[in-house]
N, C-alpha and C positions, 0 to 999 in steps of 0.2 A: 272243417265245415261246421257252420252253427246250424241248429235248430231251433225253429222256433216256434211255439203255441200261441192261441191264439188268445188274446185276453177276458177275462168272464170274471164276475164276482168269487169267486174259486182265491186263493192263495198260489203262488206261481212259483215255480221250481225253479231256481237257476243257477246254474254252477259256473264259475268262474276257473279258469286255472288251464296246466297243462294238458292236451291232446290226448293222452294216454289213460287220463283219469275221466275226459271229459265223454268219451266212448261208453266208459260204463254208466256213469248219470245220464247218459242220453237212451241206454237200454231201460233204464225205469220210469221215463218219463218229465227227466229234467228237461229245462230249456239251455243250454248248453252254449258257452261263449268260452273258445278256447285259443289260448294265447294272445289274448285282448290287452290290448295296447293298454294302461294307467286310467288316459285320459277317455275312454270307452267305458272302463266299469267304472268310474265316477260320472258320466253322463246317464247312462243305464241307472244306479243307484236315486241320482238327482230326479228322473223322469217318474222312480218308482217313489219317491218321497214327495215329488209333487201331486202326481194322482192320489195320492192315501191310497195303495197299494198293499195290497199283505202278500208280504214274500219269503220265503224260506230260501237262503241263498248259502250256498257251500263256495267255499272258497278254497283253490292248495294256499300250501305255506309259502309260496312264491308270490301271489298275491296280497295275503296277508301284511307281507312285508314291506312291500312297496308303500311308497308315500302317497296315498289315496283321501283328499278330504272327506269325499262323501261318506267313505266308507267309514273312517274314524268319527264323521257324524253320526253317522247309525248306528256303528257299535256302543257310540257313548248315548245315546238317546233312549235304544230299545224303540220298543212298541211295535208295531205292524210288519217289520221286516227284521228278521231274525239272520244274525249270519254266524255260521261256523265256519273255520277251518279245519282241513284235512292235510295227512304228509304224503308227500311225492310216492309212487309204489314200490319204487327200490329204498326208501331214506327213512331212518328211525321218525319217530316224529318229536318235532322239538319242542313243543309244548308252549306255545306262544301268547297265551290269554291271558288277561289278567289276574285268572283264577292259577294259573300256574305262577305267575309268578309272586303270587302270596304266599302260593306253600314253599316256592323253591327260596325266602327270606326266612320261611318260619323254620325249616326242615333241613334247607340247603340242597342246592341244585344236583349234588351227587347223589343223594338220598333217591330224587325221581328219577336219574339215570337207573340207577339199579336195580328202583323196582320194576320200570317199564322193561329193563333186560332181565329177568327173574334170578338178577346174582342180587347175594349178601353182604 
């Protein structure tokens, strides 16, 4: 079940992603869109890039993943709508940004495995 708030000059919470994750963003106040078809959070993104919307949007790494225009529009654009991702509640996280994968070229991707598992 989605929730949803009601729109205001305010910045708008919205998380993206699996059911299980989307329960607890929904206890803080997110607007909540869970297990949303591709073509859903790229209309929703689209709607919030044509109003000039300002949005804080969480995303799981399920979504992330996925082949989403709008979404790759806005992560490469910035400005008004901000998006993170977050890892599954059972699953390490895999470090998907661009900012990971600069240091996993500089460092090497073993290097961030071990220190995210606190081995040596």
């Amino acid at each position: 079940m989605d929730s949803v708030h009601p729109l205001g000059d305010s910045t708008r919470l919205l998380f993206f992603g699996e059911e299980t994750l989307a329960a607890g963003f929904r206890l803080i106040g997110f607007e909540t869109h869970s297990n949303s078809a591709p073509r859903d959070v790229d209309q929703l993104l689209r709607e919030l890039q044509r109003s000039q919307a300002k949005a804080f949007v969480v995303v799981d790494e399920a979504v992330m993943a996925q082949d989403i225009p709008q979404l790759q529009r806005v992560l490469r654009e910035g400005g008004r709508i901000v998006v993170i991702a977050v890892p599954a509640l059972n699953a390490p996280p895999q470090l998907t940004s661009e900012v990971a994968t600069r240091l996993a070229a500089l460092f090497g991707a073993a290097t961030l495995q071990a220190s995210h598992t606190g081995e040596k």
